[in-house]
N, C-alpha and C positions, 0 to 999 in steps of 0.2 A: 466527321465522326472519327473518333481516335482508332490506329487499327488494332485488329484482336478484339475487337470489342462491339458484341452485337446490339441489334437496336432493344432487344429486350433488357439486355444488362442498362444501358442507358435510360433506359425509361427506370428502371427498381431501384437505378441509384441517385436519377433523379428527385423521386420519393423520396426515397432515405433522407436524401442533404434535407429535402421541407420538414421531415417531422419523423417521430415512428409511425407507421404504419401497420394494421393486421394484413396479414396475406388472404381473407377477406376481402381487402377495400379493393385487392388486385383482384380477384377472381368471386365477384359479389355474384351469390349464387342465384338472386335476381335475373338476372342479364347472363342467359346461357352463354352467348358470343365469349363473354370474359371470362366463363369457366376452363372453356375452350382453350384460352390459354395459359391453363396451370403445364403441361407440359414444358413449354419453351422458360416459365418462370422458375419450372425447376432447376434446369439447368443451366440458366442466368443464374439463380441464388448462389447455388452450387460456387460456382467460378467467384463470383463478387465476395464471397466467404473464405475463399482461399486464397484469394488479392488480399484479404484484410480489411475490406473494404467497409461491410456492411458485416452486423450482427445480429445474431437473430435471439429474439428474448420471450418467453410468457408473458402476459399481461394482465390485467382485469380494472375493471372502474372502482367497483366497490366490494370491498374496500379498495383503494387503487393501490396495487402492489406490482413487482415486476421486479422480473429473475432472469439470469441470464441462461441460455441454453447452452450446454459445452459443447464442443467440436462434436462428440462420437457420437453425439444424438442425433446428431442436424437430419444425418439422410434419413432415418428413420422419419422423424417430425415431418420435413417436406414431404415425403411418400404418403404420407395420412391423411385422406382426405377430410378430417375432421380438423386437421390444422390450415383448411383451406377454408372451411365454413363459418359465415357467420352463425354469433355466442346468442345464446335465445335471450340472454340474461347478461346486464353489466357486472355481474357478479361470478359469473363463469371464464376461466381463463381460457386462453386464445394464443394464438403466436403470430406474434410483429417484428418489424425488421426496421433497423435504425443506422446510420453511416456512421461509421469510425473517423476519428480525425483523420485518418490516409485516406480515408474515402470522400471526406468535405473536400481535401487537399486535391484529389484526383476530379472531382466535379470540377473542381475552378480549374484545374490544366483543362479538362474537355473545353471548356465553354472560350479558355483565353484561346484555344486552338482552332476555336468557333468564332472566333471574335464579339462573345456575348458575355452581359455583368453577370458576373457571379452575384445571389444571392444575400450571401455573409462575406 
């Protein structure tokens, strides 16, 4: 594990590189256990956001549109626990998190540091 860097950020920036993700898929209100840990995912996003890493954006299916969130919003959005729930409706926006080129860049350093294939 690269150091400064906890196993929750690796796991959210793991995601990231696969796809965008809703903060949702992390803490699916299904599965109390994974609610459990919106905490330590706050303060992963947090840091992986100010690395540069990952960006966090609105979403929705239908119509499928999608926005980016500016910096002065983030901590409010991450503190909301509606931005943690899943949308009743594909048509209702939500907040996902997706990896910035530094942040694909910085998966493939963990992983060569790991001695595993990157991905992409």
């Amino acid at each position: 594990m690269a150091s400064g860097f906890s196993e929750t950020e690796r796991e959210l920036l793991e995601m990231a590189f696969e796809d965008r993700y809703g903060l949702f898929e992390y803490a699916n209100s299904n599965f109390p256990e994974d609610a459990a840990r919106i905490p330590a995912a706050l303060i992963a996003l947090r840091g992986l956001i100010q690395r540069g890493w990952v960006t966090l954006v609105r979403f929705k299916h239908i119509p499928e549109a999608e926005e980016l969130i500016d910096d002065g919003a983030v901590d409010a959005i991450l503190a909301d626990p509606r931005a943690w729930a899943l949308p009743a409706e594909l048509s209702e926006w939500t907040v996902g998190f997706y990896a910035t080129p530094d942040g694909i860049e910085a998966m493939n350093r963990i992983w060569a540091e790991e001695k595993q294939q990157p991905l992409q």
